[in-house]
Structure formats: C-alpha cells, structure tokens
C-alpha positions as CSV (number, residue, x, y, z in Angstrom):
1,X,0.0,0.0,0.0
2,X,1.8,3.3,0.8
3,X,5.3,3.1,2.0
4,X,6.7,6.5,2.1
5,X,10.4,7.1,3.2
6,X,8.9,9.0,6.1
7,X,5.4,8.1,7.2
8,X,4.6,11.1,8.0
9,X,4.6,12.2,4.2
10,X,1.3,11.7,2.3
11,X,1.6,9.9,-1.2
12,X,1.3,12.7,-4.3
13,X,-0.4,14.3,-5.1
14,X,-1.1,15.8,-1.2
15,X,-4.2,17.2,-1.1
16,X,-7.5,16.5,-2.8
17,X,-9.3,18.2,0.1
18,X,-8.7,21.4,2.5
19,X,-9.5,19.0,5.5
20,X,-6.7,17.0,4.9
21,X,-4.0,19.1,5.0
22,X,-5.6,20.7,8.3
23,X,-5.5,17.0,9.6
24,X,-1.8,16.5,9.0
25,X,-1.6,19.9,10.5
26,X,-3.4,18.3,13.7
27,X,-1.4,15.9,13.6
28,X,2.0,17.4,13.4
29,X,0.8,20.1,16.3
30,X,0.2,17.5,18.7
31,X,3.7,16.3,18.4
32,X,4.9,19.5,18.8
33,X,3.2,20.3,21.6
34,X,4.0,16.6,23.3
35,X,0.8,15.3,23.0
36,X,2.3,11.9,21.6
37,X,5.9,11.7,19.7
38,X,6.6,11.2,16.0
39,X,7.4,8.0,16.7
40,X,3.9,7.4,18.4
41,X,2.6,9.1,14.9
42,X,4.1,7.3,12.8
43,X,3.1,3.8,14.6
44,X,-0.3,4.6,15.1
45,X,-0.7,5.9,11.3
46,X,1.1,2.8,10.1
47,X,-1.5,0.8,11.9
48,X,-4.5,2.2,10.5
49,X,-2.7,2.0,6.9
50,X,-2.2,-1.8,7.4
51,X,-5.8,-2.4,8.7
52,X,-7.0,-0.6,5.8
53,X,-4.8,-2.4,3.4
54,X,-6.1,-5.8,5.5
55,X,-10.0,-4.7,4.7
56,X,-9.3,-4.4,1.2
57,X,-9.4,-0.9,0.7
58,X,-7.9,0.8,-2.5
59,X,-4.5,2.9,-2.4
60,X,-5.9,5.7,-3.0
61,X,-5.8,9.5,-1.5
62,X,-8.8,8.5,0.6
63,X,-8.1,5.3,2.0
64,X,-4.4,7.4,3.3
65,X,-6.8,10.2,4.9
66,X,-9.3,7.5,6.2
67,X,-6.1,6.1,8.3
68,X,-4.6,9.9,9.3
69,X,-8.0,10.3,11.0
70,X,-8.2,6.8,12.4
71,X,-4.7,7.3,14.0
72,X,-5.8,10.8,15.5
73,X,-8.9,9.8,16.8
74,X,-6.7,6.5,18.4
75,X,-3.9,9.0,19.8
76,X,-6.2,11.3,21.2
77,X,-8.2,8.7,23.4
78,X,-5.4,7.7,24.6
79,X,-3.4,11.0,24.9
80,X,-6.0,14.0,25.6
81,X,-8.4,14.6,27.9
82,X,-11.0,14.1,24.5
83,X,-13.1,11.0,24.5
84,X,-14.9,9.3,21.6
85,X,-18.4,10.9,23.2
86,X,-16.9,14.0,23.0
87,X,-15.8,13.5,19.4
88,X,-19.2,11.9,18.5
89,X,-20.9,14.8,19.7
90,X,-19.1,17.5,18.0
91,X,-18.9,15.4,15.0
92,X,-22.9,15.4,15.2
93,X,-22.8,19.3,16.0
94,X,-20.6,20.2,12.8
95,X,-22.9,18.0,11.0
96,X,-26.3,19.7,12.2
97,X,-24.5,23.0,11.2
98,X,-23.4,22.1,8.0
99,X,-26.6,21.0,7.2
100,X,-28.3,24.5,8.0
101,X,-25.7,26.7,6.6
102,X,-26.9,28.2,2.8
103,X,-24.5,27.2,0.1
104,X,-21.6,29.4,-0.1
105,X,-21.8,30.4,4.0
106,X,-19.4,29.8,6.4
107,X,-20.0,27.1,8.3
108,X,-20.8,28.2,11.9
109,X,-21.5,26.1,15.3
C-alpha cells in the first residue's frame, strides 16, 4: 500500500481536500506540543494504513486520509483529555451546522 520514506509524508499528489491538509496539521501540532511523539505518529498511522490495506481498501488518497483520521482519533483517546463521546458529539454538531448553513456560507456552530 503506501510506503513513504517517512510516514509522516502523504503519497502525491497531497491534497485532494482542504480537510486533509488541516489533519496533518493536527497531527503534526500535537507532536509539537508533546501530545504523543513522532514515533507514536508514525506507529499509530502505520497501523491504520495496514488495517486498511487488510479490509481491502484501494490505495488511494482517501483510504491514506481515512487512516490519518483513524490514528488521531486512536492517539487522542489515549493521549487527551478528548473522549470518543466528545468527538461523536461535536462530530454530530458540525454535522447539524453544516446541514443548515446556505451554500456558499461559512460554516458556523
């Protein structure tokens, strides 16, 4: 599947999406800030690579995003104070706000 020289490089091209650069971003301020170490990162992403390759999915740009959120959502039950309720919930609040916001808006909570 993807085997970068670092595994904290996405495959070209990087970006299809704004979000994913913004999760990278996550992902590389929590190690910067201590919240887990590269090396934590890099396992966790790693992980969620192989599972996906396991399941079958395609090596594609979204299956490599798919896993950069996996492995953040795994690092920060484990490493923040943020649980998967919490997530759920603000997942489910974006959601209801995005859903309301007329085309072209801002999205607001």
């Amino acid at each position: 599947m993807f085997a970068p020289d670092d595994p904290l490089t996405p495959p070209k091209p990087f970006f299809d999406e704004p979000w994913q650069a913004q999760a990278l971003a996550l992902a590389d301020s929590m190690v910067k800030s201590g919240r887990f170490t590269a090396t934590d990162w890099a396992g966790a992403l790693g992980l969620a690579l192989n599972q996906a390759q396991e399941n079958g999915a395609p090596d594609t740009l979204e299956t490599y995003y798919t896993a950069v959120l996996s492995a953040l959502e795994t690092l920060s039950d484990a490493r923040t104070d943020i649980t998967a309720q919490d997530r759920s919930q603000r997942r489910a609040e974006w959601e209801a706000a995005y859903l309301r916001t007329p085309h072209g808006k801002p999205v607001e909570l």
